[in-house]
N, C-alpha and C positions, 0 to 999 in steps of 0.2 A: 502411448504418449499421454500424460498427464494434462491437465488443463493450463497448467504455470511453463511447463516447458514448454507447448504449445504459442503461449504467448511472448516467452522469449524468442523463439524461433522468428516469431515476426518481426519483435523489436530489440534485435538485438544489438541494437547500437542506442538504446535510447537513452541509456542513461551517460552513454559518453555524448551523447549530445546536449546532456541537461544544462539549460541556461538559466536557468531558474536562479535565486538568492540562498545564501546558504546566513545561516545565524549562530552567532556564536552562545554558551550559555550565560555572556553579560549583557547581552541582547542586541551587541553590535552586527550590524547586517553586511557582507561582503559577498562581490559580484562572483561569479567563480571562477575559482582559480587564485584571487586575491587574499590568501591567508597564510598563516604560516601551519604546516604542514600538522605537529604538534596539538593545535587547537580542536579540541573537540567542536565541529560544526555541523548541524542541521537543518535537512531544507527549510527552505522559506517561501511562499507559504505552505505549511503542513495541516495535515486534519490532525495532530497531535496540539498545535497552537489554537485549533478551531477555527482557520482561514485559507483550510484544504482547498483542491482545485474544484470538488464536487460539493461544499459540505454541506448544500440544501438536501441532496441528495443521500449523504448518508444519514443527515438527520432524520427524513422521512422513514429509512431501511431502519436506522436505529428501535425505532417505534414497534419496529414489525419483530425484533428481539427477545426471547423471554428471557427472564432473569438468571434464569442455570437452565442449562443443558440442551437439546437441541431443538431446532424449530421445529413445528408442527408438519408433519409429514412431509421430512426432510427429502423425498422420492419425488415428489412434485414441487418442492422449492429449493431444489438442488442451488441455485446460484445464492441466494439468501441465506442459504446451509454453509454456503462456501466464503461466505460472507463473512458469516458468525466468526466461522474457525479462524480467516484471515485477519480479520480484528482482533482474534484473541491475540495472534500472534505477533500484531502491529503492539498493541496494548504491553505484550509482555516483550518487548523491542526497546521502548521507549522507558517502558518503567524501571526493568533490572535488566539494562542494555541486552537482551536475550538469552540468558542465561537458561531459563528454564523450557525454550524451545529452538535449541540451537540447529536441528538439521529442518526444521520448518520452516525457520526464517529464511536461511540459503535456497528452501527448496524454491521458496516465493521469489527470491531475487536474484534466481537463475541464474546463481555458481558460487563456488565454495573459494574458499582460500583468496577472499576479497578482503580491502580494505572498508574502516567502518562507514566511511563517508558512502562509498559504493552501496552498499545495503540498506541503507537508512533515504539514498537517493531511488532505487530499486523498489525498494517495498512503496514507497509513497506512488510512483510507477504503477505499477502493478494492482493498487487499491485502487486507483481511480480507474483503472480497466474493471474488474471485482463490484466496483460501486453500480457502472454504469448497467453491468451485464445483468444483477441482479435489483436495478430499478429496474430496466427493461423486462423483466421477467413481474416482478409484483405490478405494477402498475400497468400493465398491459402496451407498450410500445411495441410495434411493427419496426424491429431495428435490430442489426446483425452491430455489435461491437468486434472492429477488428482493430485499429489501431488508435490509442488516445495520447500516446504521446511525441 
């Protein structure tokens, strides 16, 4: 079992539980549930808007990123490796709606043949478990990440 199934297995109700704000792209904010169906809506706040739930946190990981390819001995910094890859994937999510890593994204948001809202609530989910496990690993914290949302 993979690390993403894994944490769906834990939380796998959490994004039917997400209460969070969804935003529309005219920047109208609605509570969930309160939209029309139609409208393309994304969470609120996002690390995509740069008012993520962790974004001190990935900003510091951000730092620890080189410019291409993968981090320095990705064998000892497995969670900041997994980092990487899952920011590419959020990154390429948000920019050409996932077009160009479509069984990645679903793998992250633990199921397939979802709608988009689900995914885009999922991934954001999922990164801030992602963020916390690989602060905990660079920054040296005494801290098991099991469930963050």
């Amino acid at each position: 079992m993979n690390r993403s199934e894994k944490f769906w297995n834990m939380n796998s109700d959490a994004v039917r539980k997400y209460d969070g704000e969804l935003m529309d792209s005219s920047g109208t904010v609605y509570k969930n549930g309160y939209y029309q169906p139609s409208q393309q809506v994304l969470p609120y706040p996002s690390y995509w808007r740069g008012n993520g739930r962790y974004e001190y946190h990935s900003s510091e990981l951000a730092k620890l990123i080189p410019a291409s390819g993968r981090v320095k001995n990705p064998r000892k910094n497995r969670h900041l490796e997994h980092y990487r890859v899952v920011c590419n994937a959020y990154y390429d999510l948000y920019n050409n709606g996932g077009w160009n890593r479509p069984s990645q994204i679903y793998q992250y948001a633990g199921k397939r043949n979802v709608n988009e809202r689900y995914v885009y609530v999922a991934l954001e989910i999922y990164l801030d478990y992602v963020i916390l496990t690989a602060y905990a690993e660079q920054f040296g914290l005494d801290m098991e990440v099991r469930n963050v949302a």
